[in-house]
C-alpha positions in Angstrom: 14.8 -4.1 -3.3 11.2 -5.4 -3.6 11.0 -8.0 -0.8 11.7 -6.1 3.0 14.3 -8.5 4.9 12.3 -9.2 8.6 13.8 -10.7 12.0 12.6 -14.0 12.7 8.9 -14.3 14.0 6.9 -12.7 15.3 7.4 -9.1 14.7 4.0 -6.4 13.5 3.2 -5.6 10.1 1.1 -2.4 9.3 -0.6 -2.8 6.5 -1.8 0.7 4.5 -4.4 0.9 1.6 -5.3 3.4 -0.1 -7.0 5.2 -2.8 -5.7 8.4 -4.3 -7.0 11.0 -5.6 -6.3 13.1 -8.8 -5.0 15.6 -7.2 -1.8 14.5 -5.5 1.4 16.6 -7.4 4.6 16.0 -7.4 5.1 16.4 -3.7 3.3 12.8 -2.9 6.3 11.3 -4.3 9.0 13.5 -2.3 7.2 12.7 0.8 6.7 9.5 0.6 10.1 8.8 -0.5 11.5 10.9 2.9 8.9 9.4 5.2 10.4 5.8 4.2 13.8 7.3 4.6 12.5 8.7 8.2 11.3 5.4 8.8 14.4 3.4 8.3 16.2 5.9 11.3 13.2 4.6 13.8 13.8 2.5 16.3 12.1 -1.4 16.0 11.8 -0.3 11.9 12.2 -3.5 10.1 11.5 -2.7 6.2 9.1 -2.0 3.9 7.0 -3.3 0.8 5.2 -0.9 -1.5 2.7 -1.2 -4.6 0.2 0.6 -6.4 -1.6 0.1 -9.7 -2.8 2.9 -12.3 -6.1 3.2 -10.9 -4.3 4.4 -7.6 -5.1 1.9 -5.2 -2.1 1.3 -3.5 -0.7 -1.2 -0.7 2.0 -0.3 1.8 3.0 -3.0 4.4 6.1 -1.6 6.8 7.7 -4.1 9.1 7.8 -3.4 12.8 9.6 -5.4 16.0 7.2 -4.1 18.5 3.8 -2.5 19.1 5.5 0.1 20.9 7.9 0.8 17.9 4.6 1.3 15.8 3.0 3.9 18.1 6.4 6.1 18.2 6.1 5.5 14.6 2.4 7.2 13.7 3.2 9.9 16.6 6.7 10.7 15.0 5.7 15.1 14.2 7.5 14.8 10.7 4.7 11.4 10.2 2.1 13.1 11.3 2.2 16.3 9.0 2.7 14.1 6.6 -0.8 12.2 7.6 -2.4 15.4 7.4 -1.4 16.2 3.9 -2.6 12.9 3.0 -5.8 13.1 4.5 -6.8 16.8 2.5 -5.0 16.2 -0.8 -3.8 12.6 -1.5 -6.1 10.1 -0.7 -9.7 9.6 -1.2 -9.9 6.7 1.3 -7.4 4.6 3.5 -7.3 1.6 5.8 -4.8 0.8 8.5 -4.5 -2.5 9.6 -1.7 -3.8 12.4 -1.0 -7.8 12.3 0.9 -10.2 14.7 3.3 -11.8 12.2 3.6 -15.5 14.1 5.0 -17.6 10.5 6.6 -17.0 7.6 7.5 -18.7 4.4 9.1 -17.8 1.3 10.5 -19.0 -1.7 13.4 -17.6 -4.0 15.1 -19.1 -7.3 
């Protein structure tokens, strides 16, 4: 699925970009697929949306009910190893950005 199904508003997004870096292996891949799979078992997890383009710049927006549910999020152990691992081998530079979600639209045919 490429669109993450939300509650109604408002609910938090967090809103990760990134740059990798040549050197990321196979094992970027595994984690990130089992950190989204840890994700989904957290309480006040909502979804996730996920892109990145061949120059490695990626954009990562996961869906949260609460601010609390965010902070239990990036102080989950398993998260946080994986944080580290991403800091000395995956990415050249990040940004973390945490929004208020207040309205929302969409549009499907």
């Amino acid at each position: 699925m490429l669109f993450a199904k939300t509650q109604p508003p408002p609910y938090y997004a967090v809103i990760f970009t990134s740059l990798r870096s040549d050197s990321e292996g196979k094992n970027y891949s595994i984690t990130a697929e089992q950190m989204v799979k840890l994700a989904t078992k957290q309480d006040g997890f909502l979804g996730v949306e996920s892109s990145r383009d061949l120059n490695g710049f990626g954009i990562t927006v996961s869906y949260w009910n609460s601010l609390e549910a965010i902070k239990e999020w990036r102080e989950n152990s398993l998260h946080r190893i994986a944080q580290d691992k991403g800091r000395t081998n995956w990415y050249l530079q990040y940004n973390t950005r945490i929004c208020k979600v207040d309205r929302e639209y969409s549009f499907c045919r």
